[in-house]
C-alpha positions in Angstrom: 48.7 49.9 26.3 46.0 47.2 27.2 43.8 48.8 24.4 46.5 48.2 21.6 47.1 44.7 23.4 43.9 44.2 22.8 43.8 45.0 19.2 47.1 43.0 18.6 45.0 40.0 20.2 42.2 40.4 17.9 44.8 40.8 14.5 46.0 37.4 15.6 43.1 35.7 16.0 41.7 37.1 12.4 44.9 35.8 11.0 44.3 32.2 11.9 41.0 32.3 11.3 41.8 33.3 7.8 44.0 30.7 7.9 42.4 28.3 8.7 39.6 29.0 6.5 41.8 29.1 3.6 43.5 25.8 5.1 40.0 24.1 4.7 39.0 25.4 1.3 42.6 23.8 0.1 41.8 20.5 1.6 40.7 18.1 -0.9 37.4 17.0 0.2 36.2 13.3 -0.1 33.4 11.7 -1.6 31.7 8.7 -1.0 30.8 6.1 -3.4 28.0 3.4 -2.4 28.5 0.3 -5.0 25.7 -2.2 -5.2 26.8 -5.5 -5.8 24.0 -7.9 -7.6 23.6 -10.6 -9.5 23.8 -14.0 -7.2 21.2 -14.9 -3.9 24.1 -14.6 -1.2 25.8 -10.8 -1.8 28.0 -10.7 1.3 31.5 -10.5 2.0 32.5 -9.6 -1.6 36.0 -7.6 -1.7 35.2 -4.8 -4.4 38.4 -3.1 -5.5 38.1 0.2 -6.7 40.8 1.6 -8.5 41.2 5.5 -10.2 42.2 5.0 -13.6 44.7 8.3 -13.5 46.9 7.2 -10.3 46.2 3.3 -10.2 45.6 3.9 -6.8 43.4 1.3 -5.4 40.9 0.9 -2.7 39.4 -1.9 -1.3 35.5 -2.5 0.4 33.8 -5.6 1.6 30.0 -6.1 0.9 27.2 -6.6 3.7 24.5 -8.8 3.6 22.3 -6.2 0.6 25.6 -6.6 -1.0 26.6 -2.4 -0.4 30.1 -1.6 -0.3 31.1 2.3 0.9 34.2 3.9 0.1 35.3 7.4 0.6 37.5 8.1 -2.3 39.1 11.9 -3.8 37.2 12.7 -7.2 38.8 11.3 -10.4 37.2 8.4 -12.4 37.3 5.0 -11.0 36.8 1.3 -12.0 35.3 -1.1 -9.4 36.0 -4.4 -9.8 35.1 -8.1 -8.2 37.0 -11.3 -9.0 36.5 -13.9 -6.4 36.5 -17.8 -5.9 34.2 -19.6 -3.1 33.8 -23.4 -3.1 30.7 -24.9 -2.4 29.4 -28.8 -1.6 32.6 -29.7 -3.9 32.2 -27.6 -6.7 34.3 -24.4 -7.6 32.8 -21.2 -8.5 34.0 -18.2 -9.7 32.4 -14.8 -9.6 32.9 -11.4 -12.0 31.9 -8.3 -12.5 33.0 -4.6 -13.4 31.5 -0.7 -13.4 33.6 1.1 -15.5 34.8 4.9 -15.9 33.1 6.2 -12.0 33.1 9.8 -12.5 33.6 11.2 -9.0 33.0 15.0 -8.5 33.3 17.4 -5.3 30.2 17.6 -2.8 28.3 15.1 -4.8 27.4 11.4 -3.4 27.3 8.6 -6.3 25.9 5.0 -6.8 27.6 2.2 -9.4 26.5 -1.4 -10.3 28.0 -4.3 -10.1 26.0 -7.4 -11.4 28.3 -10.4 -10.7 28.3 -13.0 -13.2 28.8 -16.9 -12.1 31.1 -19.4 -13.6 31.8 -22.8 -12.7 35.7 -23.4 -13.5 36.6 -26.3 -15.8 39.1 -29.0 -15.3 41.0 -28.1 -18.5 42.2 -24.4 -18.8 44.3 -22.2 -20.8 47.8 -23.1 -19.5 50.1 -21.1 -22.4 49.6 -19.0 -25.9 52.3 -18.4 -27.9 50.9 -16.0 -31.0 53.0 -13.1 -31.3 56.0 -14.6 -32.8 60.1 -14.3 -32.6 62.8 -12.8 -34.3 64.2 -13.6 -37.6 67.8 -15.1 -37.2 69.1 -12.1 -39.4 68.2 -9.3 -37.0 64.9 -7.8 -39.2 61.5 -9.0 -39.3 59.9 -11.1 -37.3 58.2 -14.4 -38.1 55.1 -15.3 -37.0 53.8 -18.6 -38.4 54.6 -20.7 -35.6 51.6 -20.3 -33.0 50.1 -22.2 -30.4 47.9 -23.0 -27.6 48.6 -25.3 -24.5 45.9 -26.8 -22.5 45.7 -28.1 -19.1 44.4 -30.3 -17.1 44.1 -28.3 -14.0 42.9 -31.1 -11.1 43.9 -34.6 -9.5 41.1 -36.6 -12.1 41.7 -37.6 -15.8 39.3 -35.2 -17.6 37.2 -36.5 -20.7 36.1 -34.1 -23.3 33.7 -34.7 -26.1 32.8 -32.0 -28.8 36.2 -29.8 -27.6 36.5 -26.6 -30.0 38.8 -23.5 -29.9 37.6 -20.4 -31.5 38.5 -16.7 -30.9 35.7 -14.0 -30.4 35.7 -10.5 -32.8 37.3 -8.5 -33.3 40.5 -9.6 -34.6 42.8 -7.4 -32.3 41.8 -6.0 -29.0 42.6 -2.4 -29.9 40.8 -2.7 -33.3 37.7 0.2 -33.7 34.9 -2.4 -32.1 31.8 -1.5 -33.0 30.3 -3.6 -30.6 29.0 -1.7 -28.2 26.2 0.1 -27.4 25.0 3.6 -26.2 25.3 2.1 -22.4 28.9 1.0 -23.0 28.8 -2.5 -23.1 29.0 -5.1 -25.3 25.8 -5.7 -27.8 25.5 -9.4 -26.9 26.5 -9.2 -23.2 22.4 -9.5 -22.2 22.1 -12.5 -25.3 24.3 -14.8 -23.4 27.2 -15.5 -26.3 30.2 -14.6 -27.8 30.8 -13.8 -31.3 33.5 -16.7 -32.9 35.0 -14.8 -35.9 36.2 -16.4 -39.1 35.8 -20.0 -38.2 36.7 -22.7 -35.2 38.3 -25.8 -34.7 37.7 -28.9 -32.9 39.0 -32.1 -32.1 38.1 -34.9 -34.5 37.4 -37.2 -30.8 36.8 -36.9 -27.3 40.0 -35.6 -25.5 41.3 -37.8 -22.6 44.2 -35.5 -20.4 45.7 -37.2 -17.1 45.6 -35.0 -14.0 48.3 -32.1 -14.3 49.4 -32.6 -18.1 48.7 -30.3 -20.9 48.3 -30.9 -24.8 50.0 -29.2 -27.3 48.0 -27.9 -29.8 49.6 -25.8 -33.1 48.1 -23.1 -34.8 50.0 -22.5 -37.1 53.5 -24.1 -38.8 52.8 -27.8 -37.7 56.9 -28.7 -38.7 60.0 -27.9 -36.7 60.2 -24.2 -37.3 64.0 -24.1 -35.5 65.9 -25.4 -38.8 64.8 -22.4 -40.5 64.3 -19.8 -37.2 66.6 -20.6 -34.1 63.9 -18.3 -32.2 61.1 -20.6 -33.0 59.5 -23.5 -31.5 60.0 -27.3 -32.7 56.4 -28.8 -33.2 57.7 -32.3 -34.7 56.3 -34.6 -32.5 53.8 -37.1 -32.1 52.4 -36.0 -29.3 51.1 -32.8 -30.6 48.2 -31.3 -32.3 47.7 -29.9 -34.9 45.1 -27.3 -36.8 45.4 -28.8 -40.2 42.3 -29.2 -42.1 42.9 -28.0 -46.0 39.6 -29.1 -46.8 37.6 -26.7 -45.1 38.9 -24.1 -46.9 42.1 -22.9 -44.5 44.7 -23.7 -47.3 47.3 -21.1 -47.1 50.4 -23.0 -46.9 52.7 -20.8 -45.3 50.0 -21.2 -42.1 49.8 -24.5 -43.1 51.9 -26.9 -44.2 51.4 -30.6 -44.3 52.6 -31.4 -40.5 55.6 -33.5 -39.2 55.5 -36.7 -37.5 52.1 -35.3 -35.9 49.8 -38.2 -36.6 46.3 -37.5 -38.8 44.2 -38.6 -35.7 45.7 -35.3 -34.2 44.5 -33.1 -36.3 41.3 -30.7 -35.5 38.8 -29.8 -38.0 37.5 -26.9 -38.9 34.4 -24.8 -40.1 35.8 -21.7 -42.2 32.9 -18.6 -42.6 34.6 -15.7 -43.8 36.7 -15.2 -46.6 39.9 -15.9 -45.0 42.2 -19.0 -46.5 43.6 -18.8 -42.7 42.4 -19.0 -39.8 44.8 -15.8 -38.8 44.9 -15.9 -34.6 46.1 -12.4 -34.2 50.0 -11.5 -33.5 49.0 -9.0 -31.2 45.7 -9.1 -29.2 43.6 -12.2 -29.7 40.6 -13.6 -27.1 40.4 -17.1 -26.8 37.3 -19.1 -25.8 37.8 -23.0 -25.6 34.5 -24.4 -25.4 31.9 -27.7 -25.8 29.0 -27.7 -28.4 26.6 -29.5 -25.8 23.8 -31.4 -27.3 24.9 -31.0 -30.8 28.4 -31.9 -32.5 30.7 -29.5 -33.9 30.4 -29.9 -37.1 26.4 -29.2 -36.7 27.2 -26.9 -35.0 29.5 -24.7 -37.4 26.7 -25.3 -39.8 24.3 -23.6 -38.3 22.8 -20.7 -40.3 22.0 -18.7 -37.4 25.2 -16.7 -37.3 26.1 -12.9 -36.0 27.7 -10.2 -37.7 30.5 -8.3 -35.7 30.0 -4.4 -36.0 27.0 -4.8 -37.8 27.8 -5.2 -40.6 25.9 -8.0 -43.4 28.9 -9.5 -45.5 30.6 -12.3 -45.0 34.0 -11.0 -43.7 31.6 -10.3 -40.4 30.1 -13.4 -39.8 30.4 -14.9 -36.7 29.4 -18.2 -34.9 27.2 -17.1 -31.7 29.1 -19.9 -29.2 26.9 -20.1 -26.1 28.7 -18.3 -22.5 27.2 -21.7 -20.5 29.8 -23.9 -23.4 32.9 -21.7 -22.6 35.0 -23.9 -20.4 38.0 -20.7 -20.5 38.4 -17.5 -22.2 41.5 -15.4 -22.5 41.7 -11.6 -23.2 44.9 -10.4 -24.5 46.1 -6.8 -25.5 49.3 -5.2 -27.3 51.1 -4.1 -24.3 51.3 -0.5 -26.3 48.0 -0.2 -27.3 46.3 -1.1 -23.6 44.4 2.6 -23.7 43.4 1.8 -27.6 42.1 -1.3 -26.3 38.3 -2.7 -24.9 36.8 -5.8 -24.3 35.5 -9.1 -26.5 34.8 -11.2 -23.5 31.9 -10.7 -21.1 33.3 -10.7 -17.6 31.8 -14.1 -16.5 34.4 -15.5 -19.5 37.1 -12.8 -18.6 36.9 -9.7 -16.6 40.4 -8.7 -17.3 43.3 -9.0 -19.7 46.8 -9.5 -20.2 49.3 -7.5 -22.0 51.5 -8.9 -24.8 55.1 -7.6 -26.3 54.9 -9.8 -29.4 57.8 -10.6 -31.7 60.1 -10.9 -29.5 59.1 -15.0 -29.0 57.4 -13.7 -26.0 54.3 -16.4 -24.3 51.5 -15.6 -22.4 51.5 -18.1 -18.7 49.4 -18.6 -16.6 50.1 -18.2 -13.0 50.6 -20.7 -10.4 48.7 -21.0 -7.6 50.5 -20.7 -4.7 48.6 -22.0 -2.0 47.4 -24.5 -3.8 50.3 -26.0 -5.4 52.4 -25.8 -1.6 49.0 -27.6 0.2 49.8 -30.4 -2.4 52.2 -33.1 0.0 53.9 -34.7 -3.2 54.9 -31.5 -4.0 56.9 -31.8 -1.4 61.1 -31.0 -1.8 60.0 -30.6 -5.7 58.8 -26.7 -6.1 61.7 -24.8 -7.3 61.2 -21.0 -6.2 63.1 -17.4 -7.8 61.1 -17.4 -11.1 63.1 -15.2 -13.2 61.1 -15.8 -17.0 58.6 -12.9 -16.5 59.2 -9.6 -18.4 59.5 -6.3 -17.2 56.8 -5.8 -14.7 55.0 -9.0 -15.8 55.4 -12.6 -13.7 54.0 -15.1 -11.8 53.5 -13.6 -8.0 53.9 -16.5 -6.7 57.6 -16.8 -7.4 57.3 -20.2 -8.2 59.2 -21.9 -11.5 56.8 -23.7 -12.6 58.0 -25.6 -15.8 61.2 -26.2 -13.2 59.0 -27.5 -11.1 57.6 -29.9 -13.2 60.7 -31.7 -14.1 61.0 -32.3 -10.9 58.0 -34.2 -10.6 55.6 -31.5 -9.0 51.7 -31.1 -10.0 51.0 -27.4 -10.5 47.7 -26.0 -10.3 47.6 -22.9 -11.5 45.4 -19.8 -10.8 42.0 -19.7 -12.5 39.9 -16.8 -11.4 38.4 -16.0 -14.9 40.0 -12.8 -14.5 43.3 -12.5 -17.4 45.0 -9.7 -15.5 45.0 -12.0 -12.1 45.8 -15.7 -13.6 48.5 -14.5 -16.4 51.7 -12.8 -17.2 54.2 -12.4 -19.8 56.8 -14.5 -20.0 60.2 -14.9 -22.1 59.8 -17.5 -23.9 57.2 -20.5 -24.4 58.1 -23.6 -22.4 58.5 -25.8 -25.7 61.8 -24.3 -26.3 62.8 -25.0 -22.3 
């Protein structure tokens, strides 16, 4: 009896061992990822947020003084990102960088790179771009001649700029074959220090003056009030708009441009056409917008210049491109098609814009920027004057911060919105562009 006790004992044992054994085979092991942040002389306390491109799941590490961060992740493949703000002796900068596509894989330790790039944030940002256009009133088609961009001035001081120009970098959509990139996945000019400005720029004929916490109006396209014809549209008669008008450098197409109402001729920017286009055609989709100052030089000598880039490549003049210094670029603004975000890479280096934001377009859809929360409450005249429950985003897409901020504005408030450099964190999709609130 004992002996076959005995033997039971021994069969139970060998059954959780086996067990067990199998138990641990089955348990997905983790791996640890060491990512070296560089780039800037003081590396510590940088969040880097790792994130694995199947699940979205997202980790977070903070840097020590070599600038190390650990994590201990399942395999997949990741993106690391850091996006963060620090003010120093009154100035405000911003820091970026990304490693892309981390392949993890069982029982293996792996390294990744982050070199952070620096930015010092401007006074006047990219507040609003409406580009993809609105329905037709008849229920087919869309029409899409009736663009624009909204700057702001983002701080408590009247900001004076000379030698303002807005350009947008190549290729024309974000989800277009780029051929801009290397062997090492990234961009060809990211090491140069510019961004390629394809088939022209504009710029303001004088230096820009913008009171604390206002924004300027500039069209892009359909300078009249496109409501009498599209109900959808957006109403651009008025004198304190401008206007991209400038049939002399070449930009004649008429259904772009025609000749602008009640905008006065002082409003209207110049331009510097290379290319071959009669337009200059700010995609409907996926554009990235850099607004920037020619330091040292005007515009117009500027535009002039012979020493231009080609995008992909290529030698004609469809690629030219103006190479618009990353130390000039007071804001940059990546945008995608909302259904073509996996189709999509990168224009802007990520000390211009280390993210994106997606756009739904013909559906009079804008792209706004975020409000910053804390800042905006710290403000005491804002006091009484916020209005909270924004309801404009779409879909997944608004403002965090809950805050209404064109609401808030008739009210008296001064917004300051979020400026990170980073497109994904500072905008979101909203119904409709504030022109037509």
């Amino acid at each position: 009896m004992k002996k076959y006790f005995a033997m039971m004992m021994m069969a139970v044992v060998g059954f959780c061992l086996t067990a067990c054994s199998d138990s641990d085979d089955d348990a997905v092991k983790l791996v640890k990822l060491t990512v070296q942040v560089s780039g800037v002389d003081d590396l510590e306390d940088f969040d880097v947020e790792l994130t694995n491109t199947t699940s979205t799941s997202s980790y977070t590490a903070t840097t020590n003084a070599n600038g190390v961060a650990t994590f201990s992740v399942t395999p997949g493949v990741y993106n690391a990102t850091v996006s963060e703000t620090r003010y120093v002796e009154g100035y405000r900068f911003v820091y970026n960088g990304t490693a892309s596509n981390i392949t993890l894989t069982a029982d293996k330790e792996a390294t990744a790179t982050i070199v952070l790039k620096e930015a010092i944030s401007s006074q006047v940002i990219i507040k609003e771009v409406y580009n993809g256009g609105c329905p037709k009133d008849e229920g087919t088609g869309a029409f899409q001649q009736d663009k624009c961009i909204i700057l702001y001035n983002n701080t408590s001081e009247t900001a004076s700029l000379s030698n303002l120009c807005i350009a947008y970098a190549a290729p024309y959509n974000g989800h277009t074959n780029n051929k801009n990139y290397g062997e090492n996945g990234k961009l060809t000019y990211e090491s140069e220090g510019f961004i390629p400005a394809y088939n022209g720029m504009w710029w303001f004929q004088g230096e820009l003056v913008v009171k604390p916490y206002s924004q300027v109006v500039v069209n892009v396209a359909g300078a009249i009030d496109n409501t009498q014809t599209y109900s959808q549209s957006v109403n651009y008669a008025n004198a304190d708009y401008y206007a991209m008008y400038d049939p002399e450098s070449g930009f004649t197409n008429s259904s772009w441009y025609p000749t602008p109402s009640v905008i006065p001729t002082s409003h209207y920017l110049k331009a510097k056409r290379i290319g071959l286009g009669n337009a200059w055609s700010l995609s409907n989709t996926s554009p990235a917008i850099i607004i920037f100052q020619t330091n040292g030089t005007t515009p117009a000598a500027f535009a002039e210049d012979a020493d231009l880039w080609y995008d992909g490549g290529g030698t004609g003049a469809v690629n030219a491109c103006h190479k618009v210094k990353n130390e000039w670029i007071l804001d940059g603004m990546e945008v995608y098609q909302t259904a073509k975000i996996a189709d999509s890479k990168k224009r802007l280096t990520s000390d211009i814009d280390a993210g994106y934001v997606g756009l739904t377009n013909q559906k009079g859809h804008v792209l706004y920027r975020n409000v910053d929360k804390e800042a905006t409450e710290a403000l005491a005249e804002n006091a009484g004057k916020l209005v909270y429950n924004y309801a404009l985003g779409f879909e997944s897409s608004t403002d965090p911060s809950g805050i209404d901020a064109e609401a808030s504005m008739k009210k008296g408030a001064h917004i300051i919105f979020k400026d990170t450099n980073n497109s994904t964190v500072d905008f979101h999709e909203r119904q409709k562009c504030s022109l037509r609130d």
